[in-house]
C-alpha positions, -999 to +999 in steps of 0.1 A: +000+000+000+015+031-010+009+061+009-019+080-009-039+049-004-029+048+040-045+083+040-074+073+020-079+045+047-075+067+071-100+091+064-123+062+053-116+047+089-122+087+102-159+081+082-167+046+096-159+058+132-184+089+125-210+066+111-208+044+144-211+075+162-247+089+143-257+051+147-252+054+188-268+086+190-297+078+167-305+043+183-330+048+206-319+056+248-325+015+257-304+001+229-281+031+234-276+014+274-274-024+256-253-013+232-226+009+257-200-012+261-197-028+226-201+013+211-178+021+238-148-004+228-154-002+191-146+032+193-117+034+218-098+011+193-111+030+159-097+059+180-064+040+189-058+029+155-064+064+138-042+078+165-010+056+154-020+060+116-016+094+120+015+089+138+029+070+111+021+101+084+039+123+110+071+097+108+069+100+069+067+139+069+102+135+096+113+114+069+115+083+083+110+047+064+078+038+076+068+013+049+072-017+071+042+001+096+022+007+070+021-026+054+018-041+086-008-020+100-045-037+104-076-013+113-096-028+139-127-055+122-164-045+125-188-071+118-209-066+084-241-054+104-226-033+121-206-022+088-240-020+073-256+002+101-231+029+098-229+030+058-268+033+058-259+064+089-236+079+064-254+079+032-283+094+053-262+123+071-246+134+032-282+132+015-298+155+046-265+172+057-246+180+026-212+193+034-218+203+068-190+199+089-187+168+112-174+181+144-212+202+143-238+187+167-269+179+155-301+187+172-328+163+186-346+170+156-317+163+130-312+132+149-348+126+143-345+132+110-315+110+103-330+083+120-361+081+098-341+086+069-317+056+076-347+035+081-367+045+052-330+033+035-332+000+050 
């Protein structure tokens, strides 16, 4: 994998970790408490493995070899339905929410909104 392709992964991994994100805080409150842990530990280790991706870019930019880290680097393995949950979240969020940032909070409403979108989707 060259390096074009790492920081595509990367910010496809950045998306994924997004989607599982909208999925958590669309769900409704009682599978949000079911699902707290699992949410909880899938995204400590996207987190973990963005973290050290991006430390690898930082390596390159110092000019170190690096391809060894990248070639060896795994992102962490969601399961298809939960893979399939959070592409249905982000085709939802870019069809209602065209280019609006990430990092903005959405309202009860927008998360309303999202929700029924995703499951008209489904």
């Amino acid at each position: 994998m060259d390096i074009s392709e790492f920081k595509q992964k990367i910010e496809e991994y950045e998306d994924i970790m997004f989607g599982l994100k909208l999925y958590q805080e669309t769900s409704p409150k009682w599978v949000q408490r079911l699902q707290k842990i699992s949410y909880k530990n899938i995204k400590r280790r996207g987190e973990i493995s963005i973290r050290e991706a991006k430390n690898i870019l930082l390596d390159i930019k110092r000019g170190k070899d690096v391809q060894d880290r990248i070639t060896c680097f795994e992102w962490p393995i969601i399961i298809d339905d939960m893979k399939f949950r959070i592409d249905v979240m982000l085709q939802s969020y870019n069809i209602i929410f065209p280019g609006r940032p990430k990092d903005k909070s959405l309202s009860e409403q927008e998360l309303i909104a999202l929700r029924n979108e995703a499951m008209n989707r489904i």
